[in-house]
C-alpha positions as CSV (number, residue, x, y, z in Angstrom):
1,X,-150.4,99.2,-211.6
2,X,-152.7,101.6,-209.8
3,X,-151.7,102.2,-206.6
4,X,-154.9,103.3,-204.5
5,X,-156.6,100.0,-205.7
6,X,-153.4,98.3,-205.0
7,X,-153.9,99.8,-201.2
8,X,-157.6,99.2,-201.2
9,X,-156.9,95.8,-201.7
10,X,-154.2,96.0,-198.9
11,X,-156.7,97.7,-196.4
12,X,-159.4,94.6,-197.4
13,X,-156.8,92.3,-196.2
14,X,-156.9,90.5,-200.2
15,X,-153.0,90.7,-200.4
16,X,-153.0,87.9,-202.8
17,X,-155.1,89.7,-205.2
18,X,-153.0,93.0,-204.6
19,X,-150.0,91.2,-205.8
20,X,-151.7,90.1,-208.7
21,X,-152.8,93.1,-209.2
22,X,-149.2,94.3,-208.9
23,X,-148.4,91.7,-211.5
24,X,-150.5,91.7,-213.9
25,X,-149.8,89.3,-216.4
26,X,-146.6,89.5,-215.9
27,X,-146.0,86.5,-213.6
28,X,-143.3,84.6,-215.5
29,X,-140.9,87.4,-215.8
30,X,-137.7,86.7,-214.1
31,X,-137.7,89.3,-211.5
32,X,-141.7,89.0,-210.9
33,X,-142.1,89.8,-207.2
34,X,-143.1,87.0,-205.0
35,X,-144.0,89.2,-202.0
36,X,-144.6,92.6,-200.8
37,X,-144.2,95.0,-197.6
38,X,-146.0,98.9,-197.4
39,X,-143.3,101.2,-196.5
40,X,-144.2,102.6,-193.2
41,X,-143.1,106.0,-193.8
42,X,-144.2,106.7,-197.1
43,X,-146.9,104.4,-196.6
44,X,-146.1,103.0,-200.5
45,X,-145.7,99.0,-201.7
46,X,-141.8,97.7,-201.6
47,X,-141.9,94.7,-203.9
48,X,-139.2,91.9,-203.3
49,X,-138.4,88.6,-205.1
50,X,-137.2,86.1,-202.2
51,X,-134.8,88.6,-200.6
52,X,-133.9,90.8,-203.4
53,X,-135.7,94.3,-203.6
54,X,-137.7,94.6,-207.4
55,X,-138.8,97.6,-208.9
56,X,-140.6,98.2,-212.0
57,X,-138.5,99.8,-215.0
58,X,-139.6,102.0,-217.1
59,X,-140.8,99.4,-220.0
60,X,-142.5,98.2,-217.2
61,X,-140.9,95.4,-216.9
62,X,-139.5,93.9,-213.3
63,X,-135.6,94.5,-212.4
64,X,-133.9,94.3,-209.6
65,X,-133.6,97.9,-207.4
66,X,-130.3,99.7,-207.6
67,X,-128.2,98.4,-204.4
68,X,-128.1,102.0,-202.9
69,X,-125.8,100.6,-199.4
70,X,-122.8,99.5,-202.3
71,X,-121.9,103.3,-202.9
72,X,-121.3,103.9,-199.2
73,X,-117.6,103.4,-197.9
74,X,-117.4,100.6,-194.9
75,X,-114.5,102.1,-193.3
76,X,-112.2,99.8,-193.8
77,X,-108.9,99.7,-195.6
């Protein structure tokens, strides 16, 4: 994916055709996003399917992010 078209798009307001753009081709992979949200901070795409957070792997293929909350303690025993 290139991410400054992928913005430019964003800044047009053509969000569909960003996520395609974010897709493509791909759309029938399990983990295919379904929406996205631009990370105030780092001002970079965050990619979800329905709740879930997806990232791309390194085959390029969709997966779902790498829970980083589970490996904090709750505080409870």
């Amino acid at each position: 994916m290139n991410e400054a078209q992928f913005l430019a798009l964003c800044k047009d307001g053509k969000f569909k055709e960003a996520l395609a753009l974010a897709l493509e081709g791909r759309e029938k992979a399990k983990y295919s996003p379904s929406r996205f949200a631009i990370d105030k901070k780092s001002g970079k795409p965050v990619f979800y399917r329905g709740n879930k957070r997806v990232v791309l792997d390194e085959q390029g293929e969709w997966q779902l992010a790498k829970d980083s909350w589970s490996a904090i303690p709750s505080g409870k025993s």
